[in-house]
Steps between C-alpha positions, in 0.01 A plus 500: 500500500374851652481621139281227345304547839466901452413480141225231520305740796585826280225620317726437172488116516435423175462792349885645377489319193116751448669794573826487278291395243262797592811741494628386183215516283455867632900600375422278140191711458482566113366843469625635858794295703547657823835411722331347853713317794411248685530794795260682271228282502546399881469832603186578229340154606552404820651819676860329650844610349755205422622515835152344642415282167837329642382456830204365368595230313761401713799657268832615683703700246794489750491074507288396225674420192409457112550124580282503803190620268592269203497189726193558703210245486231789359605614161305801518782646735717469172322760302628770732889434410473737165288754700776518807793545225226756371454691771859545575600633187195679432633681811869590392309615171320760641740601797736751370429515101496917409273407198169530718610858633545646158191316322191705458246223501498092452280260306459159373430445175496219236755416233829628408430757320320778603364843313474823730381831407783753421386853639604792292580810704175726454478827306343688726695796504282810529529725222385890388191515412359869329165627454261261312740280445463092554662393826768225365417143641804301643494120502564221688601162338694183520639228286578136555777326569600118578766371744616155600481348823774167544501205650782434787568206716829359680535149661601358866647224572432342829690183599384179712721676766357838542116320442577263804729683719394901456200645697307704305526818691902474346375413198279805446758711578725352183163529305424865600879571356355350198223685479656860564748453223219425306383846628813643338492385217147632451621838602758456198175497306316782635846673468568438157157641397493790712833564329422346135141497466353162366486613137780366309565834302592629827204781433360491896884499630544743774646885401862516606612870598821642610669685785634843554875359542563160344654234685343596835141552650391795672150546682396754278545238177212271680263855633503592116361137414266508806352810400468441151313145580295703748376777237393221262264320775739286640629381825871418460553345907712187385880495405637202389900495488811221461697501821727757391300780407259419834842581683525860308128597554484400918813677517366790357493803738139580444430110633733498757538871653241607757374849435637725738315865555192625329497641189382866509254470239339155384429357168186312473484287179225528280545136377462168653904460575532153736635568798675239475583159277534138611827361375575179389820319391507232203756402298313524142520889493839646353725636749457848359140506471271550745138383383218729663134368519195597517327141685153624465539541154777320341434111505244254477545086587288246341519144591368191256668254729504476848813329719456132366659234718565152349732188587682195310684218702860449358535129608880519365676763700181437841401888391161626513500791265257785562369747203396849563364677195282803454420777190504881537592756346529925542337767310565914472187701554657876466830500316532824705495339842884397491748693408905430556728750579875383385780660651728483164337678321443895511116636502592775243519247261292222641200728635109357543328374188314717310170317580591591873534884393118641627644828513538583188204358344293680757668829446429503120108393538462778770636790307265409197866381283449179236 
């Protein structure tokens, strides 16, 4: 058998079993699990992607089957099963998620619950100061606050049929489909706090404002948000929209119309305006909202649980059934670095919060008023 053959000259022989075993005590880790692939450690180990671990051992995705593993004479071959189903949805995980483009920074941690500072905006204001007088001090302070991260998990099952008769190149592509609606539904979590905050009194939910004409979006409703975001110390370059209202804003003449002519005199902002704003489309955003982000700002990910892969045999139905769990969770760290604009409801009436309002707080402190 060429693959027996392969395997027992690779430098592997004997030593699968080692490395799973390697890999998985590094994702249990109590105090710090960290998510590696089997294509992480080849490439941190030994240097060779998948492609050439394959080629290696004598594996050939586009042949081999589940069965083909199972039955060979060297059970150490049979360790790599979980890590192939693994790999494949590890990939459809992390190929087309928007959660990683809006999350400021990513961690592993330990346990389920997890306490995070909770940074005040500073009072730092400058203020009138007359002669011999003591110059005011400003602080700087935080609180605490606790969040949950949750457990998720969803089961495959794999009959006698596909193990024996489906390479595993076709089977990865099934298992990447698993793994990118898996990638959705995480986005429904990063969503949801972005949108809710992860405090159940709803006290880090994002600000909703108005427009200037309800029932329709104009590009001056999402320049007053953009500038507003900006003059606080924020960079508002994401927009998040339902279907519906991405169809209003790309049709939107500013968007869509190429400037024709120059301008005879030109305005140069004095704020950090974007220039533009990558758009994406999910269906957990209300059709009238759109949901405007601040990514450097706005979200933090920590994982207590890394993509856990685990198998029962069904004797009763011939169905091996394969478990995929992990734990994570999302965090705000500025309240301020999301904001929704909602298209039913008028600004007069539905204008920026008051903790958003730096003009008028700085306007009193300079001209010496209380």
């Amino acid at each position: 058998m060429y693959f027996e053959e392969k395997y027992l000259k690779s430098q592997f022989n004997n030593k699968l079993k080692g490395i799973v075993q390697e890999m998985d005590s590094i994702r249990r880790d109590k105090d710090r699990p960290v998510d590696i692939s089997l294509g992480d450690y080849l490439k941190n180990r030994h240097g060779m992607d998948m492609a050439q671990f394959y080629a290696e051992v004598g594996v050939d995705p586009s042949f081999d089957t589940v069965h083909n593993l199972f039955t060979t004479p060297s059970e150490d071959v049979r360790w790599l099963v979980p890590e192939i189903f693994r790999e494949a949805i590890r990939l459809g995980y992390r190929s087309s998620p928007i959660w990683p483009k809006l999350t400021s920074i990513e961690e592993n941690t330990s346990g389920l619950s997890q306490i995070m500072p909770h940074i005040n905006m500073s009072d730092a204001t400058p203020k009138r100061v007359g002669e011999a007088e003591t110059i005011p001090v400003g602080n700087i302070s935080y609180g605490e606050k606790k969040f949950s991260i949750y457990k998720y998990g969803r089961g495959i099952g794999i009959t006698d049929e596909v193990r024996r008769y489906v390479s595993l190149s076709v089977l990865s592509i099934y298992l990447q489909d698993f793994g990118v609606k898996m990638g959705y539904g995480v986005d429904n979590l990063a969503l949801n706090v972005l949108l809710n905050g992860e405090q159940s009194d709803g006290s880090e939910a994002a600000p909703v404002v108005g427009v200037g004409t309800t029932g329709t979006i104009a590009f001056r409703d999402i320049l007053k948000v953009w500038i507003r975001m900006a003059k606080i110390g924020r960079k508002p370059s994401s927009l998040i929209n339902g279907e519906e209202m991405a169809l209003d804003i790309m049709y939107l003449d500013e968007f869509i119309n190429p400037l024709v002519g120059t301008p005879m005199y030109k305005l140069n902002p004095d704020v950090s305006l974007p220039q533009g704003a990558d758009m994406y489309i999910h269906g957990a955003v209300s059709p009238t909202q759109t949901l405007v982000v601040d990514p450097t700002s706005a979200l933090i990910k920590l994982n207590a649980q890394p993509i856990t892969i685990e198998s029962e045999r069904i004797v009763s139905n011939q169905t091996e059934t394969v478990y995929v769990t992990f734990a994570t969770g999302f965090a705000k760290l500025f309240t301020d670095a999301a904001l929704v604009i909602d298209s039913s409801l008028d600004f007069a009436n539905n204008g920026f919060p008051v903790w958003m309002d730096y003009l008028t707080e700085l306007e009193d402190n300079m001209n010496g008023r209380p």
